[in-house]
C-alpha positions in Angstrom: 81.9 -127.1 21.2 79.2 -126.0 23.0 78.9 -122.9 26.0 78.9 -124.1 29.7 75.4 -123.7 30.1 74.1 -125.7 26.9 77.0 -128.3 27.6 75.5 -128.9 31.1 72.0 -129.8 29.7 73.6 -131.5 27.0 75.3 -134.0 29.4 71.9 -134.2 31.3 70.7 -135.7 28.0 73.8 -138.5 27.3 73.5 -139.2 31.2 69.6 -140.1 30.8 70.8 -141.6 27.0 73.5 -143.9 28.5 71.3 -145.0 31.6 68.5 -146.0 29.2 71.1 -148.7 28.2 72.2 -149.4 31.6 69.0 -150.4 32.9 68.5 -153.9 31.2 68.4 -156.0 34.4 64.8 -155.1 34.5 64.2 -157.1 30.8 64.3 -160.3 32.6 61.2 -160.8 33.1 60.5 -160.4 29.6 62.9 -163.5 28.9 63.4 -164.8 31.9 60.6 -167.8 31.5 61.3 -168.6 28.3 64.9 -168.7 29.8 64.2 -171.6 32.2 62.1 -173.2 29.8 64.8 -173.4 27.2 67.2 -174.5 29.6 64.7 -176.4 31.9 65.3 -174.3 35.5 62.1 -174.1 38.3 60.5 -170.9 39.1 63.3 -171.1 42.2 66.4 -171.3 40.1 64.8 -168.9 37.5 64.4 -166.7 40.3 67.8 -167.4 41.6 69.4 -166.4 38.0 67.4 -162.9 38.5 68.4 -162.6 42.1 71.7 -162.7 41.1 71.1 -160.2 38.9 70.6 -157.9 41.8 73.5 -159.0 43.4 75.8 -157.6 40.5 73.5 -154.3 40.6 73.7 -153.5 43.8 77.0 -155.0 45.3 79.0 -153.7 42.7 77.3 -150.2 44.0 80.2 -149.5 46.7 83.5 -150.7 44.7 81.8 -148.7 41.2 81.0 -145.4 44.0 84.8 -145.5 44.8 85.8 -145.3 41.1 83.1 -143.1 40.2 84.1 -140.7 43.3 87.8 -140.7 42.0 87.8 -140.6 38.4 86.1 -138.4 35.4 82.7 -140.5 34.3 84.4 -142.1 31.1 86.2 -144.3 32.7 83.2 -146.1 34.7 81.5 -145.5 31.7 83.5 -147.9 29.3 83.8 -151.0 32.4 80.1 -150.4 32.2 79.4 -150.9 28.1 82.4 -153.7 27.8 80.6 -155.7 31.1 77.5 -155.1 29.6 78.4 -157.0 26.3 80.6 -159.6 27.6 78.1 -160.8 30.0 74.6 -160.8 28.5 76.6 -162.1 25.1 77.7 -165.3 27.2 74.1 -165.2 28.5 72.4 -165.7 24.8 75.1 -168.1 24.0 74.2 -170.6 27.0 70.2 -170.0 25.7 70.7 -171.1 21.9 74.1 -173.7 23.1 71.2 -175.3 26.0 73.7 -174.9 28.4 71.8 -176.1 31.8 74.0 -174.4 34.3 72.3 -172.2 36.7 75.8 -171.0 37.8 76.8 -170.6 34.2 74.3 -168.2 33.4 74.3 -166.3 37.1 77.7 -165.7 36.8 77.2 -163.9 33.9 73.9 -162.2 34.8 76.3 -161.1 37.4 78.9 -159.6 35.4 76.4 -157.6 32.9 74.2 -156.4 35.7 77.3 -154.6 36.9 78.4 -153.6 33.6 74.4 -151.4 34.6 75.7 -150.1 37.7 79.0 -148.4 36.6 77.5 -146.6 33.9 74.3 -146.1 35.7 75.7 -144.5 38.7 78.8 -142.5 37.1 75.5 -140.8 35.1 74.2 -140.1 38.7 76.7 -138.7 39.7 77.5 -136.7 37.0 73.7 -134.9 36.9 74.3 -134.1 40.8 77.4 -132.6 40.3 76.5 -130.5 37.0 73.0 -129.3 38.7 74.2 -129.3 42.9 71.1 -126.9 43.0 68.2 -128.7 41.9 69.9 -132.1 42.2 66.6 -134.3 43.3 65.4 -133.2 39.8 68.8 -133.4 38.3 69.2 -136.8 39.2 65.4 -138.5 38.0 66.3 -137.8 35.2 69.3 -140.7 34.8 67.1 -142.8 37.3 64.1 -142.2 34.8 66.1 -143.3 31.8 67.1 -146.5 34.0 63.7 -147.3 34.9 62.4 -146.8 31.2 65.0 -149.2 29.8 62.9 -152.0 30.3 59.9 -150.5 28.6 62.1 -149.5 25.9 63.8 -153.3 25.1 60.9 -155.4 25.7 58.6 -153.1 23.2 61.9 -153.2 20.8 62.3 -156.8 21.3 58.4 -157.4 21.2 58.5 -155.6 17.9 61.0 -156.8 15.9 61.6 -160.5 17.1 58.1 -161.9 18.4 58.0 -165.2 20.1 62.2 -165.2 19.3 63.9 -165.3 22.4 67.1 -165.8 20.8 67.5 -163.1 18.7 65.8 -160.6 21.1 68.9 -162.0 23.7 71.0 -160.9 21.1 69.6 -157.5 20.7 69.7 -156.9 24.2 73.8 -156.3 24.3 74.3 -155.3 21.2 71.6 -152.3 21.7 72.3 -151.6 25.4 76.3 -151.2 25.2 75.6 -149.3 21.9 73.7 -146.9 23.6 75.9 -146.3 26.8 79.1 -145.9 23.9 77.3 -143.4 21.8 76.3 -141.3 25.4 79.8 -141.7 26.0 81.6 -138.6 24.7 79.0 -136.0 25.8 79.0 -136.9 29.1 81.2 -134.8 31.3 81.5 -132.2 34.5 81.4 -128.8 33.9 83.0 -127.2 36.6 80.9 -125.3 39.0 83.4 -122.3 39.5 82.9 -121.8 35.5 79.0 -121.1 35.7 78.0 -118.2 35.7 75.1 -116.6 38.3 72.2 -116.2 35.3 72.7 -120.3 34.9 71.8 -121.2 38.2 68.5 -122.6 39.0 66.3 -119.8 40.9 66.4 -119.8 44.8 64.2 -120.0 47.5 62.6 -116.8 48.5 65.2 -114.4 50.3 63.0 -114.9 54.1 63.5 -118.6 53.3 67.0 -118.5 52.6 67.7 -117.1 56.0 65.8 -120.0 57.5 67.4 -122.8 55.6 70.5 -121.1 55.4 70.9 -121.6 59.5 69.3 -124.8 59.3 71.9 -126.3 57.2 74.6 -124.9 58.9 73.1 -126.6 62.5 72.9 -129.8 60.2 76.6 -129.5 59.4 77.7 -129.1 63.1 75.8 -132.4 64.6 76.9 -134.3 61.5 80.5 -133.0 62.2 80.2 -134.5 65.6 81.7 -138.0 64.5 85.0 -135.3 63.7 85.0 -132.4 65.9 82.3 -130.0 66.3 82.0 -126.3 65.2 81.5 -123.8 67.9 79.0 -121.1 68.7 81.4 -118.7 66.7 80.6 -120.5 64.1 77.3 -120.2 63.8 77.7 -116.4 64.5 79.4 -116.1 61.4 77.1 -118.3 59.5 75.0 -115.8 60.6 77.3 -112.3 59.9 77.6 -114.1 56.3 73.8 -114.1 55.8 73.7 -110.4 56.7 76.6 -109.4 54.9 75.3 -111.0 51.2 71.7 -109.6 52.3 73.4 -106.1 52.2 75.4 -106.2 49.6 72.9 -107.6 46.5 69.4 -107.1 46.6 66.8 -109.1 47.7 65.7 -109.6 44.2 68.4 -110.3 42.3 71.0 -112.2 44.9 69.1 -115.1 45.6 71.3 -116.8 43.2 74.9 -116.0 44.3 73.9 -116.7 48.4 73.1 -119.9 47.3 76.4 -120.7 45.8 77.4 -118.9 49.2 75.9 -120.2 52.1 73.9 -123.1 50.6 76.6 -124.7 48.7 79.3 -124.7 51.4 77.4 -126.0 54.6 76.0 -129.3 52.2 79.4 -130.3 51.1 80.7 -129.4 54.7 79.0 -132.7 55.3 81.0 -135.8 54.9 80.1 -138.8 56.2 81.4 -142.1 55.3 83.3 -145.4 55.8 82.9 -146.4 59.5 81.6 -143.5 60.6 78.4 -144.1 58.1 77.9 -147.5 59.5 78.1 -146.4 62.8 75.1 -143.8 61.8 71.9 -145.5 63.1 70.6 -143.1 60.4 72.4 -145.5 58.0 70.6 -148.5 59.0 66.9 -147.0 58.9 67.4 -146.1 55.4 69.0 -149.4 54.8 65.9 -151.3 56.0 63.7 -148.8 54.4 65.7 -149.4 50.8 65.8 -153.0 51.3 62.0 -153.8 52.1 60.9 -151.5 49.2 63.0 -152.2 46.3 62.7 -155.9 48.0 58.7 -155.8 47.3 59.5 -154.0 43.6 61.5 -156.5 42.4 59.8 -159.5 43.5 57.1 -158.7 41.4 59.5 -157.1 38.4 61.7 -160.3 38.4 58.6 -162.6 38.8 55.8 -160.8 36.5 56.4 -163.7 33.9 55.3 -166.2 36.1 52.0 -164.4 37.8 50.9 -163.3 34.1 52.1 -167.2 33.3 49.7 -168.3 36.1 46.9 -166.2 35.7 46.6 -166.2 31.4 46.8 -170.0 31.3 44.2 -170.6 34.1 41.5 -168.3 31.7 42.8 -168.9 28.6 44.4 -172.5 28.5 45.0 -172.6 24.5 47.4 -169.3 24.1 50.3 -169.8 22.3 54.3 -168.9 23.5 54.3 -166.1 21.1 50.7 -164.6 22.3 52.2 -164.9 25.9 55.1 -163.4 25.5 53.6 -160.3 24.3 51.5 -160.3 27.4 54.5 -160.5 29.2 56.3 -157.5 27.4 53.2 -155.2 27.8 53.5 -155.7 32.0 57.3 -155.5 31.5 56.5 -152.0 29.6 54.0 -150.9 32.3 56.1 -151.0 35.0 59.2 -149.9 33.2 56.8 -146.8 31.8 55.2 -145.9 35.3 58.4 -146.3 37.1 59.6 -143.4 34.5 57.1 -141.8 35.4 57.3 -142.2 39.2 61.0 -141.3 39.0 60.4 -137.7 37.4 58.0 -137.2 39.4 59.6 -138.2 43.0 62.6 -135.9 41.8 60.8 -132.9 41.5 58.4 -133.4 44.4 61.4 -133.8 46.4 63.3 -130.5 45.6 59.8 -129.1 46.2 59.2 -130.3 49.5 62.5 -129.8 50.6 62.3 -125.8 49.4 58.7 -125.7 51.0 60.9 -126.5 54.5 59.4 -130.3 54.5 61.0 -133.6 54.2 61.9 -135.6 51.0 61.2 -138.8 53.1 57.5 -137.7 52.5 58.2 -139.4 49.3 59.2 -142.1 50.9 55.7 -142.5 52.9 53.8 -141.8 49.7 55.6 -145.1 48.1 55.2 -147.3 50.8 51.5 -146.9 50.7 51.7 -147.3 46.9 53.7 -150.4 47.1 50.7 -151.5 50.1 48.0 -151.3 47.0 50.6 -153.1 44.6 50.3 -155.7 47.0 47.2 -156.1 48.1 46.5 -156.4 44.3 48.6 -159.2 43.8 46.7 -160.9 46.8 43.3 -159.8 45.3 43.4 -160.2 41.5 42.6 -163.5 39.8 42.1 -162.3 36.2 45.0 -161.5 33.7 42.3 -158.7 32.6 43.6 -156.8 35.5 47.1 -157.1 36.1 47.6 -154.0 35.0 46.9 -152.8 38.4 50.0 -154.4 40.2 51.9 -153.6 37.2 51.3 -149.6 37.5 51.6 -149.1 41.3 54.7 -151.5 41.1 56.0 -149.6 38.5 55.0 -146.0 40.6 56.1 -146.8 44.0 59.3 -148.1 42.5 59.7 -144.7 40.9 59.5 -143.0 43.3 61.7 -144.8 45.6 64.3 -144.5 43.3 63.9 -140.9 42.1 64.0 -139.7 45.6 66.5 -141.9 47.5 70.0 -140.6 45.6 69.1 -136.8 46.5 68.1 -138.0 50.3 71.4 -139.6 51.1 73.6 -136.5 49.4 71.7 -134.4 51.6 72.1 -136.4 54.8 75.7 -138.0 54.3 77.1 -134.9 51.9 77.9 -135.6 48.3 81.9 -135.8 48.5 81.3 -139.3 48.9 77.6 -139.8 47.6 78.1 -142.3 45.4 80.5 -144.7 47.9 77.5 -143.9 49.7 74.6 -144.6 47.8 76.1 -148.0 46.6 75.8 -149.3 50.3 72.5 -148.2 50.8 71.5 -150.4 47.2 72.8 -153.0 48.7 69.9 -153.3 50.9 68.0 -154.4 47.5 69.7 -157.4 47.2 68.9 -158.7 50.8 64.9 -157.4 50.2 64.7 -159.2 46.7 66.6 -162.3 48.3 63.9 -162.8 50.9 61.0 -161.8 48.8 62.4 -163.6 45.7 63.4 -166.7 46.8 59.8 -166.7 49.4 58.0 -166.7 45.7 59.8 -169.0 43.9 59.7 -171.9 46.6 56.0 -170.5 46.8 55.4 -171.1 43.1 57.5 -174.1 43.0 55.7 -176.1 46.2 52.4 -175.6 43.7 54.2 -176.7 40.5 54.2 -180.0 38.3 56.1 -180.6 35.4 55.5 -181.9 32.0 57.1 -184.6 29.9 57.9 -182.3 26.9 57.4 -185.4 24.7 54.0 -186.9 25.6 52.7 -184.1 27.5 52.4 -186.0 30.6 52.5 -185.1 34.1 56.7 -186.8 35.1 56.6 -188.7 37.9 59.1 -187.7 41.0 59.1 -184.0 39.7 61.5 -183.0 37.1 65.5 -183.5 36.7 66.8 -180.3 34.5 70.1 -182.5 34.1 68.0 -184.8 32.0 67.9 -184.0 28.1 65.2 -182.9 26.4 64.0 -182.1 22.7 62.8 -178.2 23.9 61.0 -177.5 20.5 58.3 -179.6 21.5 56.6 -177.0 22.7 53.3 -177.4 20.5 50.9 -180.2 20.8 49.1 -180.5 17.4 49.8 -177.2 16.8 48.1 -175.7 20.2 48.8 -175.2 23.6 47.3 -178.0 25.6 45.3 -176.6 29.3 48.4 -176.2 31.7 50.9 -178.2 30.1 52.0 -177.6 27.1 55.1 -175.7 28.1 58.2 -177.8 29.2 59.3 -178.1 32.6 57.3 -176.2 35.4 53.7 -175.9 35.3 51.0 -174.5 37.8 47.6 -174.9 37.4 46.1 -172.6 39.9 45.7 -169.3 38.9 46.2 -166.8 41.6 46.6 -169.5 44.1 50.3 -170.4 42.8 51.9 -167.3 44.3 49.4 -165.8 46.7 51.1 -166.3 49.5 54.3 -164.4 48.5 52.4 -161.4 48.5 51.2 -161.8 52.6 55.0 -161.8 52.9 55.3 -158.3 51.2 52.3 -156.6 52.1 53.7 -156.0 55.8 57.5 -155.1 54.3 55.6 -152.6 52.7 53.8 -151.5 55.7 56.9 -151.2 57.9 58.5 -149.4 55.8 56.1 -146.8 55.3 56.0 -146.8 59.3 59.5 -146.3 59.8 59.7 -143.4 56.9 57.2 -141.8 59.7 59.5 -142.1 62.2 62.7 -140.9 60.2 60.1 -137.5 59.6 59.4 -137.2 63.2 63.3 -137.6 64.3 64.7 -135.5 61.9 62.0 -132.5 62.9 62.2 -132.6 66.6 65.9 -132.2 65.9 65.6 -129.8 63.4 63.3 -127.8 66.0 65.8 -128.3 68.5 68.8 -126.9 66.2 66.7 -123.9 65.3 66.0 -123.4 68.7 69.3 -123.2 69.9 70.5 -120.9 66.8 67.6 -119.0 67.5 69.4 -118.5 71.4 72.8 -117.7 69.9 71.3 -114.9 67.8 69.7 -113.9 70.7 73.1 -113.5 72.7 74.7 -111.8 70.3 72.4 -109.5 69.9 72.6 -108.7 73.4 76.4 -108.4 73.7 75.8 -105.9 70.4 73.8 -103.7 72.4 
């Protein structure tokens, strides 16, 4: 239907098409209060419910990187649009049924969110493998798409069902899986033996080629040291084969083929994985660095009802659900926007850096001091007026952690088994977000009254959710009374409700930018030390030539 080059881009498309649906576990916060409200759960179990959430993202990321390693994209594909359905389907029916199970409705936050990651990551994969030359950039776009689904439901949802809950939980499946099924048929690999020379992406210049060319070959033999190493021969020939492509095309015009030669080979040479990754220290400084970032993004994400909850009604005491709601859909669509953004972005700057002979890990750095102002925000701010401030660098540092990380990891671990790989470095999220998510809700909690729905009074002993409760009082002579006219959990001090969650995160952002530093300064002393000792076999057989 279409040639090989077209087809490639038009499978970039369906992969960013079906990750905008695949991306709905960052809507919560858009429904999420008016989720416990209904259903009368604490900022704790709320917060549970949304950790969970991550759980299914993130832990399904290893078992979903097995399939997606093995099989063509469709199949993860369709377990991803049929989870998807199923489980935020049996989510709306617990809201409108006032089902008051927190287990109920994790379970199947569970199931959908991992309906997200076997779509999401089979499109991941896909990108890499249909653009192995430009794959940082390649692959934002999918991880852009994921991080704009949430700007893309809640202004949907905002839009056509304001103040409905209900029928925007309704949307929610219905639009998502309908958007991974229609990507569905146009995503595919094209086979890289099939494209032709003029398709590739343009090289490095031909006195950088040489450079990383040797470099990546060094990288291949200390990675191939968990196996057996390669010998000095070796990179003699790595060598030989530079000079023999620099004679035969031109300096102008075979940048593009000695990719596909010497490029190409040496990163898929790579292959590190199963015990041998966990036994990579390497592993577990990108896990920490992962799981304090994404930890301090989706605190904030998964919480942003609450703090906008907190701040609005300390200011503005008489705003109605429906007025706060939209409140809460225009943070939801700043994040999700700026982490679009962030994602493109980080993607690009990485395959430039990394051309430039730097390190993508400078990304890295650059959101760890983003995610430091996010904080330090959150600490700071006490007017809803200006939470657009923790929304956007949220929303940009969380970009760009995500459009850099995938493109690290192929590069460092190989990309036979990148996406096995990738899922175990995600799972890091869900032990960051646990710490950081459960720290705010018991924060937000130990500040927190509750609110007889029928009289409006303060409930003495705190509140029972297993006691019923007629939830559409949720007007008091048609306005919102100062603090309390929601059901259930109410706080009544402004910033002060969660403040203290964000000293937690403001030093996990910190450390993580400080160990980034030290990845950099690791990985160039031994890249120094590689080209040093390439630079000595050159040397000697130049000698033995003469």
């Amino acid at each position: 239907m279409f040639d090989r080059k077209t087809a490639r881009y038009v499978s970039l498309l369906a992969d960013f098409w079906v990750s905008l649906g695949s991306g709905t576990h960052y809507v919560y916060s858009a429904y999420g209060p008016q989720l416990a409200t209904q259903l009368g759960f604490t900022a704790t179990q709320s917060s549970v419910i949304a950790t969970l959430g991550s759980v299914g993202v993130y832990f399904t990321g290893p078992p979903a990187g097995v399939i997606i390693d093995r099989k063509p994209p469709h199949i993860p594909i369709i377990i991803g649009g049929c989870l998807i359905l199923f489980g935020y389907m049996m989510m709306r029916f617990a809201y409108v049924s006032e089902l008051r199970s927190v287990a109920f409705v994790g379970i199947f936050m569970i199931v959908a969110s991992a309906g997200n990651t076997f779509a999401y990551h089979a499109c991941v994969k896909c990108a890499a493998m249909n653009f192995p030359h430009k794959r940082g950039t390649a692959t934002s776009i999918p991880v852009a798409g994921y991080g704009l689904s949430a700007l893309f439901f809640s202004q949907i949802g905002n839009a056509a069902f304001p103040g409905d809950t209900g029928r925007f939980m309704l949307m929610i499946p219905l639009l998502a899986s309908g958007l991974v099924f229609l990507g569905l048929p146009f995503v595919r690999n094209i086979p890289l033996d099939k494209i032709a020379d003029s398709e590739v992406a343009v090289a490095p210049e031909i006195e950088d080629l040489e450079t990383d060319a040797l470099l990546r070959h060094a990288r291949t033999n200390e990675s191939a040291s968990t196996g057996e190493m390669k010998s000095k021969e070796g990179s003699y020939s790595a060598i030989s084969e530079f000079e023999r492509e620099a004679s035969v095309n031109g300096a102008s015009s075979s940048g593009e083929s000695m990719v596909d030669e010497i490029i190409l080979p040496a990163d898929d040479e790579v292959d590190i994985h199963g015990w041998a990754l966990f036994k990579d220290f390497r592993f577990w400084i990108h896990f920490t660095i992962f799981g304090l970032l994404s930890g301090c993004g989706l605190m904030y994400i998964l919480s942003a009802g609450y703090v906008l909850r907190a701040l609005f009604t300390y200011s503005n005491p008489y705003i109605s659900p429906n007025d706060l709601q939209k409140n809460q859909a225009i943070q939801v669509s700043l994040v999700s926007s700026f982490s679009f953004i962030g994602r493109i972005v980080a993607g690009y700057s990485a395959d430039r850096l990394s051309r430039k002979g730097y390190q993508r890990m400078w990304v890295i750095v650059a959101s760890s001091f983003i995610f430091a102002f996010a904080q330090i925000g959150g600490l700071t701010i006490t007017s809803s007026r200006f939470m657009w401030f923790i929304s956007i660098f949220n929303g940009i540092g969380y970009g760009f952690l995500f459009g850099s990380y995938a493109s690290i990891i192929s590069e460092l671990f190989g990309f036979k088994r990148f996406s096995e790989n990738y899922g175990y470095v995600t799972v890091a999220t869900v032990v960051g977000s646990d710490v950081f998510a459960f720290a705010f809700g018991a924060i937000y909690d130990g500040n927190s009254y509750f609110i007889d729905p029928a009289t409006l009074d303060m409930m003495p002993g705190g509140y029972d959710s297993t006691v019923e409760f007629n939830s559409t009082y949720e007007y008091f002579n048609g306005t919102m009374r100062r603090f309390g006219s929601q059901v259930g959990q109410v706080c009544d001090l402004g910033r002060d409700c969660y403040r203290n969650a964000f000293i937690i995160t403001l030093p996990g952002a910190i450390v993580a930018g400080i160990l980034a530093l030290c990845v950099i300064y690791y990985e160039n002393r031994r890249i120094s030390r590689e080209a040093a000792a390439i630079d000595d076999v050159a040397e000697s057989v130049t000698v033995e030539a003469e």
